[in-house]
C-alpha positions in Angstrom: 68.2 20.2 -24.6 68.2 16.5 -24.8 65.4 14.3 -24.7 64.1 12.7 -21.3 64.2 8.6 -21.3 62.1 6.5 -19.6 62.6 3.3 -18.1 62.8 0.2 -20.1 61.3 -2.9 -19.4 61.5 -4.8 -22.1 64.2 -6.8 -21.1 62.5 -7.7 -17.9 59.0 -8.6 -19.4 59.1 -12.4 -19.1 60.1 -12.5 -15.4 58.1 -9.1 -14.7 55.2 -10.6 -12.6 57.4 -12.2 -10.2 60.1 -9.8 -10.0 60.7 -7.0 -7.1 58.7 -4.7 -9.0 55.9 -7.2 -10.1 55.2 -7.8 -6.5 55.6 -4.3 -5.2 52.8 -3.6 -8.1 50.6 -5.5 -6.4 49.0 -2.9 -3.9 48.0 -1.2 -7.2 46.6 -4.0 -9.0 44.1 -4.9 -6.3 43.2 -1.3 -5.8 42.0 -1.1 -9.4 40.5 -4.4 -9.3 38.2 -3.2 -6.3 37.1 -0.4 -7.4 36.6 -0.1 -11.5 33.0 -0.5 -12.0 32.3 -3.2 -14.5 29.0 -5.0 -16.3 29.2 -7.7 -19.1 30.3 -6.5 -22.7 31.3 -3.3 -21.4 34.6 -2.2 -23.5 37.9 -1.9 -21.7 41.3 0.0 -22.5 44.0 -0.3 -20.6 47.1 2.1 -21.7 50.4 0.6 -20.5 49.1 -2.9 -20.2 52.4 -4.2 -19.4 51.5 -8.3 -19.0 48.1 -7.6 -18.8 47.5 -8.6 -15.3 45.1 -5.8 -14.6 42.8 -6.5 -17.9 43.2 -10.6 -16.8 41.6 -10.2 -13.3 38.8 -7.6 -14.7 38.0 -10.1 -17.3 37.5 -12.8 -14.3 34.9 -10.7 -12.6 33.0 -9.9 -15.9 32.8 -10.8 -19.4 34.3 -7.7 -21.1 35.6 -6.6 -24.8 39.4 -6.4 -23.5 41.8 -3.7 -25.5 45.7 -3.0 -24.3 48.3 -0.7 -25.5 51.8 -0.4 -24.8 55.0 0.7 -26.1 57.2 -2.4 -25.1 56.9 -5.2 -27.6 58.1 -7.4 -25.4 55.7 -6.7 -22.6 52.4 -7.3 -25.0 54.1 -10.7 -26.0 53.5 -11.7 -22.0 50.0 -9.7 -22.3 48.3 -11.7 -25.1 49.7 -14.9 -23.5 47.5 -13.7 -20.2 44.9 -12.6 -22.3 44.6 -14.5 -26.0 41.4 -13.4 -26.2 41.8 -9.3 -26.2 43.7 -7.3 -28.4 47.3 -5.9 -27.7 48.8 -3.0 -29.6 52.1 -1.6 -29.9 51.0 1.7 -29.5 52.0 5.2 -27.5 49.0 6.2 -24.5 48.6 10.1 -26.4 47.9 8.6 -30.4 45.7 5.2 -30.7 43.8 3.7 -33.6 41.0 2.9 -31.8 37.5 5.6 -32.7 36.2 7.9 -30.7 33.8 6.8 -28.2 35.1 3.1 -28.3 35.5 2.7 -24.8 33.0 2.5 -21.5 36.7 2.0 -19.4 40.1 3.4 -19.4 42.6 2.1 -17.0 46.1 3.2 -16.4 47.9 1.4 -13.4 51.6 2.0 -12.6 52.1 3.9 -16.2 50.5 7.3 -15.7 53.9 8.8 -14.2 55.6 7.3 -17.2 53.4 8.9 -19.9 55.6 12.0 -22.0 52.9 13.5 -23.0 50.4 14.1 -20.2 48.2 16.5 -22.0 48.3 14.1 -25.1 47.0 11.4 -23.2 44.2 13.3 -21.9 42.8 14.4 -24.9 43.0 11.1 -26.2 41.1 9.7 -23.2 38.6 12.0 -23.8 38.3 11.1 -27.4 38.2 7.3 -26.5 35.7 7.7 -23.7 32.1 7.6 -24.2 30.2 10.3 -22.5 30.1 8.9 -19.0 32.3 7.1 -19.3 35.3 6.2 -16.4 39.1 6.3 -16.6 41.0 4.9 -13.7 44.5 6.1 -12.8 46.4 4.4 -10.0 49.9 5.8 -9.4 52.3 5.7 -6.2 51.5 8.4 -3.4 54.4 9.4 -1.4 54.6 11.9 1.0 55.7 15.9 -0.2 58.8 16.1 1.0 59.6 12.7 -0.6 57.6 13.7 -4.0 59.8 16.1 -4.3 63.5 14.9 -4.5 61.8 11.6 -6.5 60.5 14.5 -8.7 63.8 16.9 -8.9 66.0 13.6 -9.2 64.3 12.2 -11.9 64.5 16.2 -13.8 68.2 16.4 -13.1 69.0 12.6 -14.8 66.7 13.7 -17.3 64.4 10.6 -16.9 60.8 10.8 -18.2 58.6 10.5 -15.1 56.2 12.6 -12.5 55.1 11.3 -8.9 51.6 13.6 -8.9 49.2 13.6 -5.7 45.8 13.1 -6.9 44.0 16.8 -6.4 47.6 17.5 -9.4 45.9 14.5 -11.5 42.8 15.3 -11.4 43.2 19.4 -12.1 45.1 18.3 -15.2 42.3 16.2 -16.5 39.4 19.7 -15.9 39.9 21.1 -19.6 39.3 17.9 -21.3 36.0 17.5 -19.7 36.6 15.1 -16.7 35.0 15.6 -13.4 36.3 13.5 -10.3 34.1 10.8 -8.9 36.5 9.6 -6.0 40.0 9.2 -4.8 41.3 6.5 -2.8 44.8 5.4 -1.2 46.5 2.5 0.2 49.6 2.8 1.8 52.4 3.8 -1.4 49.5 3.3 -4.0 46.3 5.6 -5.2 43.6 5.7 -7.6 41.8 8.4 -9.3 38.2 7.9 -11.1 37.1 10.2 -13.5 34.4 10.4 -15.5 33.5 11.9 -19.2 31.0 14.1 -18.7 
């Protein structure tokens, strides 16, 4: 059996942010900027960074220690434009050099449905994660019926990529040690807090 592919988007990176899909992004940037709890010097991850427009607004609210990952080259080269100050890795979501405990924040916003490896990037959250503390997912929320053709279409073309509804995100984090503090949606977009406990 062949291997799945995922989008690229290296080749859109420098006009990302004001593309189609920088702007439909939108709706999901502002719910995770809402809602992720922050205080000054806490230590932030976010896997999938793309530009790093998520990490560059929660850096505006509070002075954080700002960490991004992502496997498009081209994408970090927008990200530490946005953000000089923070450190961008060319790195996949499921293997990271960072030590356990590192991190009081994880974010993933847009990128959880690309992830390979969901179980991989699980367990890595939960090695990154100091006890208590939160990881953030915000992914698109479409209705079932639309879920799943997204879902079987995306199987048959053999392209890497899961719409999940929140209760399926959460259940998937329960055996690294994650319990659920909220869920909220927005229209097309959702978020998910956990917490290491």
């Amino acid at each position: 059996m062949s291997e799945k592919r995922d989008f690229r988007f290296d080749k859109k990176a420098e006009k990302y942010d004001d593309s189609y899909e920088g702007k439909l992004s939108e709706k999901f940037y502002t719910l995770v900027t809402e809602n992720v709890e922050l205080t000054d010097g806490m230590a932030v991850l976010e896997m999938g960074c793309g530009t790093g427009t998520i990490l560059h607004r929660l850096s505006q609210r509070c002075s954080i220690s700002g960490h991004g990952i992502d496997v498009e080259e081209k994408m970090l080269e927008q990200a530490r434009k946005k953000c000089p100050d923070m450190e961008m890795l060319n790195c996949s979501c499921d293997d990271t050099p960072f030590e356990d405990g590192r991190f009081d924040v994880i974010v993933a916003c847009m990128a959880y449905h690309h992830f390979p490896d969901k179980g991989g990037f699980s367990k890595e959250c939960a090695r990154l994660l100091k006890h208590g503390g939160r990881l953030y997912i915000a992914d698109p929320k479409l209705p079932l019926p639309i879920r799943k053709v997204l879902n079987t279409a995306l199987d048959i073309h053999k392209i890497n990529g899961r719409v999940y509804t929140a209760d399926e995100m959460t259940e998937s984090f329960s055996g690294y040690g994650f319990g659920k503090v909220f869920d909220k949606s927005d229209a097309y977009a959702q978020i998910i807090c956990l917490e290491r406990i």
